[in-house]
C-alpha positions as CSV (number, residue, x, y, z in Angstrom):
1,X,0.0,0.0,0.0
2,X,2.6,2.2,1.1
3,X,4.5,1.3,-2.8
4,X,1.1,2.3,-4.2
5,X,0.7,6.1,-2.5
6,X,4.4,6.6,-3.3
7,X,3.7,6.2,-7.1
8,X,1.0,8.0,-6.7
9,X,2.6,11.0,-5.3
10,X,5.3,11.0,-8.2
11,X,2.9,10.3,-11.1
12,X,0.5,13.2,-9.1
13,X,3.7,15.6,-9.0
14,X,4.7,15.3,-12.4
15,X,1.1,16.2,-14.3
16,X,1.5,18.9,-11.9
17,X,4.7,20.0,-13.4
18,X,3.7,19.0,-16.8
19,X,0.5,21.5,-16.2
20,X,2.5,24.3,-15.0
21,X,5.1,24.2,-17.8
22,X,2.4,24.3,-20.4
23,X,0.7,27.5,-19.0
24,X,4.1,28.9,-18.5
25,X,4.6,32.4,-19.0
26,X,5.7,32.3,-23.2
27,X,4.9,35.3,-24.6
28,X,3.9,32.7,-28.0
29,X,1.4,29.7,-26.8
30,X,0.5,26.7,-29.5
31,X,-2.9,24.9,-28.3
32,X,-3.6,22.1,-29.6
33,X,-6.5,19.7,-29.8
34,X,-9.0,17.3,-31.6
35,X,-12.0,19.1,-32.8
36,X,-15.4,17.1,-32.6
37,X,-18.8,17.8,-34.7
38,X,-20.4,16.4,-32.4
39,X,-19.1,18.7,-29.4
40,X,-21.4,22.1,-30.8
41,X,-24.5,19.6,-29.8
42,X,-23.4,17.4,-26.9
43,X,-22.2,20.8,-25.4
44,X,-19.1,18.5,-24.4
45,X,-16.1,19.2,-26.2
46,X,-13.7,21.6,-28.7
47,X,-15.4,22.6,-31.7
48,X,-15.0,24.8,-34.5
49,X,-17.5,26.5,-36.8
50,X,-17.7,29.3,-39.9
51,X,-21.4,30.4,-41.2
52,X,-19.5,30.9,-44.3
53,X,-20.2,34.9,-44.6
54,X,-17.7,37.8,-44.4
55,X,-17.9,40.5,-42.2
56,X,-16.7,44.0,-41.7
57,X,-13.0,44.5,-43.1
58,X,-12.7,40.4,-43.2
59,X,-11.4,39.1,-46.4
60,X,-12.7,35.7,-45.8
61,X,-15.2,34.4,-43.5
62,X,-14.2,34.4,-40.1
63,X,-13.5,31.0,-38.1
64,X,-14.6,30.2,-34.2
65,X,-12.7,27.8,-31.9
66,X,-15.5,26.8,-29.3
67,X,-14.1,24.8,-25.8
68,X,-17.2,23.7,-24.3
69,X,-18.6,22.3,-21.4
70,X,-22.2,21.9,-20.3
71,X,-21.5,19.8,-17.2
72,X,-18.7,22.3,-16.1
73,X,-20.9,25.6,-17.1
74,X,-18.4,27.3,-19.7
75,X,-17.7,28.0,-23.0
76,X,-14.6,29.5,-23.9
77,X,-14.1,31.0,-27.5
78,X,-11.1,31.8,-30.2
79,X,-11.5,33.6,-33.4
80,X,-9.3,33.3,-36.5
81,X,-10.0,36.5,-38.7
82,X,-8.0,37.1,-41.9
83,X,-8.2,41.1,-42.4
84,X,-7.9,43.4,-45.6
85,X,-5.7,45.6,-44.1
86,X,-5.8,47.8,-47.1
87,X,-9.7,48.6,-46.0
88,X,-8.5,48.6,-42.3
89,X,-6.3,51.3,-42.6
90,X,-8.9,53.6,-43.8
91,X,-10.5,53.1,-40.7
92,X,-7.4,52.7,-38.0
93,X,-4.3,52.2,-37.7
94,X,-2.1,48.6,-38.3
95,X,-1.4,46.5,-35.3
96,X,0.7,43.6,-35.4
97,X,-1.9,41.6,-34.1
98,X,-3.7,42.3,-37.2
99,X,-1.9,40.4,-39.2
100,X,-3.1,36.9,-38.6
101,X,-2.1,34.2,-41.1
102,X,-2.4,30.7,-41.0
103,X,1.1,28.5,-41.5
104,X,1.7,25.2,-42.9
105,X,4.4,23.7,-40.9
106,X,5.7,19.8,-41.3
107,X,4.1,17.7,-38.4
108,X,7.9,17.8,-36.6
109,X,7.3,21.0,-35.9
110,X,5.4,20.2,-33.0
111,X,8.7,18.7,-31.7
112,X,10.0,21.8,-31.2
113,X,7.8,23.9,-29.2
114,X,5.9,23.4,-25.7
115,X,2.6,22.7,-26.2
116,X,-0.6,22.9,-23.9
117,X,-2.5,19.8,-24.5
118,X,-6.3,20.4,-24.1
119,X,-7.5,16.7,-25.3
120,X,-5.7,15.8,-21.9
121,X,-6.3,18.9,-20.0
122,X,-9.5,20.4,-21.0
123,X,-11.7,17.5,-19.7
124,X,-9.9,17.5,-16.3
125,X,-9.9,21.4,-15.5
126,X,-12.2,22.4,-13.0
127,X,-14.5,25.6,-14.2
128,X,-11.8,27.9,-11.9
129,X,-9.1,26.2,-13.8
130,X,-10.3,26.7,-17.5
131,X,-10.6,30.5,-16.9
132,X,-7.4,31.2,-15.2
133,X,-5.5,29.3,-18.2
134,X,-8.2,31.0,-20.9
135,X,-7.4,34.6,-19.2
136,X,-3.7,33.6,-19.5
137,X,-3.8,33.7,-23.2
138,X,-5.5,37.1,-23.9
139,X,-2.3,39.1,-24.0
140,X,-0.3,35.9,-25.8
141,X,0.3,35.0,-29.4
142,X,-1.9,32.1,-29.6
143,X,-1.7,29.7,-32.3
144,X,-4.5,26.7,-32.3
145,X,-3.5,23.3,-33.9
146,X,-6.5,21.1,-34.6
147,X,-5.1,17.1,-34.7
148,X,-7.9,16.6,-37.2
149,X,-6.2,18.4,-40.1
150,X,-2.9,17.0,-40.0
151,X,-2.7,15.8,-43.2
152,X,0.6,14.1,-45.0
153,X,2.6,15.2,-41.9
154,X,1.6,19.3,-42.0
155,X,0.2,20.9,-39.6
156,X,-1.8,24.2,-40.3
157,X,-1.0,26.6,-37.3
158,X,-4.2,28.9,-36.9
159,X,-3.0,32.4,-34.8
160,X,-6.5,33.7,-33.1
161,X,-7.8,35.7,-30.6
162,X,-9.0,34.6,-27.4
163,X,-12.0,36.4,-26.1
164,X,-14.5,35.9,-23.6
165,X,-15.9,32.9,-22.0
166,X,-19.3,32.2,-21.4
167,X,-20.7,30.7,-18.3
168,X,-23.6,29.0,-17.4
């Protein structure tokens, strides 16, 4: 018994460590996850959705990263927009964080960054959990990776904004 709450400990310590590390302080974050269809009406789940139209000064229609969780009362949401800056400008001034564009990187890439995990984390985060790592990311560089669309060993590297959760 005493064998068994020893490995405990040590296999309890290093998720903890493994946790930390991921929601380090990196000024550049890389989430990354396996979307589900299914999760927009189970309410259980990472989605991601487009209604196909354009808005404002988007070139193409905007997408919606959806992290949600009916049982845990949340639903935290990322946005991909790919701007005209040419019709932007007329109305403000460019920030870097304008320019969003999505990369194509070979699968190995993922070798060589940290990366936070939410198939493994996201379904064991308590409510209180979620929006301390969600608020983390609002002043980051976030870039989601969705397992689903590696194809042929790329990766497509999707840089959004994180805004608001939603709560129950």
């Amino acid at each position: 018994m005493k064998n068994v709450l020893i490995l405990f400990v040590f296999a309890f310590t290093g998720a903890v460590n493994v946790y930390s590390q991921n929601i380090s302080n990196d000024d550049v974050k890389y989430v990354i996850f396996t979307s589900d269809k299914k999760a927009e009406e189970t309410g259980e789940g990472i989605y991601i959705y487009s209604d196909g139209n354009i808005y404002g000064t988007s070139k193409e229609p905007p997408i919606s990263f959806h992290f949600v969780s009916k049982g845990k009362g949340i639903i935290g949401s990322a946005y991909y927009f790919n701007l005209d800056l040419d019709e932007l400008a007329k109305i403000r001034k460019i920030k870097e964080k304008d320019k969003l564009v999505i990369k194509e990187e070979p699968s190995e890439f993922l070798n060589s960054v940290n990366l936070v995990d939410m198939d493994i984390l996201f379904p064991k985060m308590s409510k209180e959990e979620f929006i301390k790592v969600w608020n983390s990311l609002w002043d980051k560089t976030v870039y989601f990776i969705d397992r689903s669309e590696i194809i042929n060993r790329k990766i497509k590297l999707y840089p959004v904004k994180v805004v608001g959760i939603n709560l129950y």
